[in-house]
C-alpha positions as CSV (number, residue, x, y, z in Angstrom):
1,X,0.0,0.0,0.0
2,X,1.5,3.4,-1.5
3,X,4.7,1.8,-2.4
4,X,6.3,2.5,-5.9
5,X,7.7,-0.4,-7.1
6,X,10.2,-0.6,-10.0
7,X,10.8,-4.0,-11.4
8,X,12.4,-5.1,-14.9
9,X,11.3,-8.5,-15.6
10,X,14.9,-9.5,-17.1
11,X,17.1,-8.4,-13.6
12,X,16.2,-11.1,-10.3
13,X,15.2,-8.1,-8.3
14,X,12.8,-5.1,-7.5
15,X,13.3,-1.8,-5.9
16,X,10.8,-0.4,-3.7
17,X,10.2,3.4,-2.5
18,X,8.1,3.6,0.6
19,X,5.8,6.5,1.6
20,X,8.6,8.3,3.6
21,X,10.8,7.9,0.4
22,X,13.2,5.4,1.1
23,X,14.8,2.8,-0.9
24,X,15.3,-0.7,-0.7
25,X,15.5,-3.7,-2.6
26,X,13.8,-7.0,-2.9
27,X,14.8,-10.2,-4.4
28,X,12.0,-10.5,-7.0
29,X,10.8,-9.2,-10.0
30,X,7.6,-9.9,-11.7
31,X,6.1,-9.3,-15.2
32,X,3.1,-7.1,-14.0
33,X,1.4,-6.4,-11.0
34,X,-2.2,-7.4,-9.8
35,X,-3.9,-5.1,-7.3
36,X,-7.1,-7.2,-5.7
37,X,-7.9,-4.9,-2.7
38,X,-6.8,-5.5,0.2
39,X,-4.0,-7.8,-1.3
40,X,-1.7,-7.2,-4.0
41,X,0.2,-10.2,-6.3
42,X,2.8,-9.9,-9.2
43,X,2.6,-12.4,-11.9
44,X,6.0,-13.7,-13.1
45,X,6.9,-17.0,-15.3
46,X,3.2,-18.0,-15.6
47,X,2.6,-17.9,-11.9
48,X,0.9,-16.0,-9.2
49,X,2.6,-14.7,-6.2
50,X,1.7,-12.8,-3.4
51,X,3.8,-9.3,-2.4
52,X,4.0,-9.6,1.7
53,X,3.7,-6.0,2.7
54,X,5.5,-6.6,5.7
55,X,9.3,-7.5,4.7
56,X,8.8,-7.6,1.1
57,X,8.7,-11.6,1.1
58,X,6.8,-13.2,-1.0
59,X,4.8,-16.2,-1.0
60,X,3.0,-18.7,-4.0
61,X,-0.8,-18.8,-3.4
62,X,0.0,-22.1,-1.9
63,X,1.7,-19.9,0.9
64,X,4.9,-20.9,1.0
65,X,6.4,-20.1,4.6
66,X,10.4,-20.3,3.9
67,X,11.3,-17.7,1.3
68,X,14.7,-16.7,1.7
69,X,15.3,-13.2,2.3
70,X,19.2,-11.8,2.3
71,X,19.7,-8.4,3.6
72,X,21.7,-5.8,4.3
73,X,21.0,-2.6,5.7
74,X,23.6,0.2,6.8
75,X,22.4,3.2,8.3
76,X,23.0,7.1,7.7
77,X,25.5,8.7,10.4
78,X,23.8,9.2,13.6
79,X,24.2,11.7,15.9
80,X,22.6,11.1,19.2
81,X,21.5,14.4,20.8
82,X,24.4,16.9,20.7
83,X,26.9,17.0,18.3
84,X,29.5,16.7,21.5
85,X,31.2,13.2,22.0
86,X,29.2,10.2,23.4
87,X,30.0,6.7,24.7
88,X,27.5,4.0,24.3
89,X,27.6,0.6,25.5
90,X,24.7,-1.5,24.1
91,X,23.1,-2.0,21.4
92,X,20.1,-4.1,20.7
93,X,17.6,-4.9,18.0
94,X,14.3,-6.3,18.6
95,X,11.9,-8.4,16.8
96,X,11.6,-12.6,15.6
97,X,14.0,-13.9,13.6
98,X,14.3,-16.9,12.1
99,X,17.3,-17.7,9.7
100,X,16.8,-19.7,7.2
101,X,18.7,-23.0,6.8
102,X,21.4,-24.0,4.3
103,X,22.4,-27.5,2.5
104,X,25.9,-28.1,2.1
105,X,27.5,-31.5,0.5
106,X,30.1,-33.0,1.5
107,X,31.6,-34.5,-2.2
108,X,29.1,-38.0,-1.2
109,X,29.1,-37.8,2.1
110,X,25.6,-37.5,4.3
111,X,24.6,-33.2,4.1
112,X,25.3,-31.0,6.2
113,X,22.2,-28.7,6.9
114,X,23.4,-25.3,8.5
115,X,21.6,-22.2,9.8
116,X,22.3,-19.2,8.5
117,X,23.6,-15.9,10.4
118,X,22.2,-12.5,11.0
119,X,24.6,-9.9,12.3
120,X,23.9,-6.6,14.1
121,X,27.2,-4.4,13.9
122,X,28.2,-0.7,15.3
123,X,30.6,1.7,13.5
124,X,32.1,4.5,15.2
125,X,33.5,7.9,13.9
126,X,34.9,11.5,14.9
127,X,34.5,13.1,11.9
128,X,31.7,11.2,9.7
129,X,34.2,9.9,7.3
130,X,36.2,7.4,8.6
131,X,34.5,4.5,10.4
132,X,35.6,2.3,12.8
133,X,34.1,-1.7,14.4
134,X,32.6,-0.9,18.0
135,X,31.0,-4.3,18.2
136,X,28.8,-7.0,16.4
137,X,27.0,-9.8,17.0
138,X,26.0,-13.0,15.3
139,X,23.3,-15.4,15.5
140,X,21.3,-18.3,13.7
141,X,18.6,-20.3,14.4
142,X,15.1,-18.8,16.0
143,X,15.8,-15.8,18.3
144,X,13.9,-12.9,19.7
145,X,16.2,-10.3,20.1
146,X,20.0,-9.8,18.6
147,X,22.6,-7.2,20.4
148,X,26.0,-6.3,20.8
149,X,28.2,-4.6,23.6
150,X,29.8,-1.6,22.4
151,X,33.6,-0.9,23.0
152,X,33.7,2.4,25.2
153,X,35.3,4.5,23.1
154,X,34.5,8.4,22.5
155,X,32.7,9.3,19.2
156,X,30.9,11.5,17.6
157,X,28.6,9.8,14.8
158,X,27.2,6.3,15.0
159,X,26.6,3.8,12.6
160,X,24.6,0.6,12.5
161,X,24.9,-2.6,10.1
162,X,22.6,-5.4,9.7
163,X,23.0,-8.1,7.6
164,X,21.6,-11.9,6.8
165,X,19.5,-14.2,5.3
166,X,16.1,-14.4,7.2
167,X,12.7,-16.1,6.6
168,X,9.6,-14.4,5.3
169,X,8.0,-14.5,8.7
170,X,10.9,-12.6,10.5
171,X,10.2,-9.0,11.9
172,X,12.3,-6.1,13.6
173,X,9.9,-4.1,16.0
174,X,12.4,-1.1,17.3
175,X,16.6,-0.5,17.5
176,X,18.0,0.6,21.0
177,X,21.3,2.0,21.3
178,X,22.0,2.9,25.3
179,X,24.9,6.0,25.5
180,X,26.0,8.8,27.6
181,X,28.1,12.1,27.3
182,X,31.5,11.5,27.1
183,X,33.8,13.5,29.4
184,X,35.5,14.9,26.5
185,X,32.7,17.8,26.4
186,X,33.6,19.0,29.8
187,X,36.3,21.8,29.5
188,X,39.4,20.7,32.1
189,X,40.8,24.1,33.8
């Protein structure tokens, strides 16, 4: 619902501007779209599929439940209140995931089923140029929440990473990041 959608039926993938106007990219395409209020579909290679509104999964009419969905998202520089120093600590993600799982052989041996990862990463920088790791985090299986501890070190703009290969029925409800002034903002007489 009042998403522009911009698909080329010869590429494997869509991109998608939102009502706020940002930009992402889904792992689809289609030939044409179907819109049978309340639901929408996209026709591709002869078949129906419905678009999930929720985190741009989609599903056969059958509704398939495992649609793999890779990701990666990277924030713009934040700057938490001031544009003085800060120190944060924590930083946590919340929501369901559910990785999806992967088949590996083993040149005849029995396969090897693995779980994916998702990853929840903080970048750190004094002038908004050059970035450095504070802390990540991975995780696979089913999880509610993912979060990382953040090395105490004084910065002025924040940036956070996630990255993975989730199921369609995954969701992220809200980001926390827990920081304080640094006491490089107090003037030492």
């Amino acid at each position: 619902d009042r998403e522009l959608i911009v698909s080329n039926p010869d590429k494997s993938y869509s991109y998608v501007c939102d009502r706020e106007g940002s930009w992402s990219r889904r792992d689809y395409t289609a030939d044409e779209y179907v819109q049978n209020y309340p639901n929408s579909y996209r026709f591709h290679a002869g078949k129906f599929y419905k678009v999930d509104e929720e985190g741009g999964s989609d599903s056969t009419l059958e509704h398939r439940k495992e649609a793999d969905n890779r990701f990666f998202y990277l924030s713009r520089p934040i700057k938490l209140g001031s544009i003085g120093f800060k120190q944060s600590y924590r930083f946590v993600v919340r929501g369901l995931f559910h990785t999806t799982k992967e088949v590996r052989s083993h040149g005849g041996s029995i396969p090897t089923i693995i779980d994916n990862v998702v990853g929840c990463y903080v970048f750190g920088s004094y002038d908004g140029r050059k970035w450095a790791l504070l802390g990540g985090n991975e995780k696979r299986g089913t999880f509610t929440d993912i979060g990382c501890k953040i090395e105490h070190t004084d910065v002025k703009y924040y940036r956070v990473c996630l990255a993975g290969q989730l199921c369609g029925d995954s969701r992220i409800d809200h980001m926390e990041m827990s920081s304080s002034d640094s006491m490089l903002n107090v003037k030492i007489r």
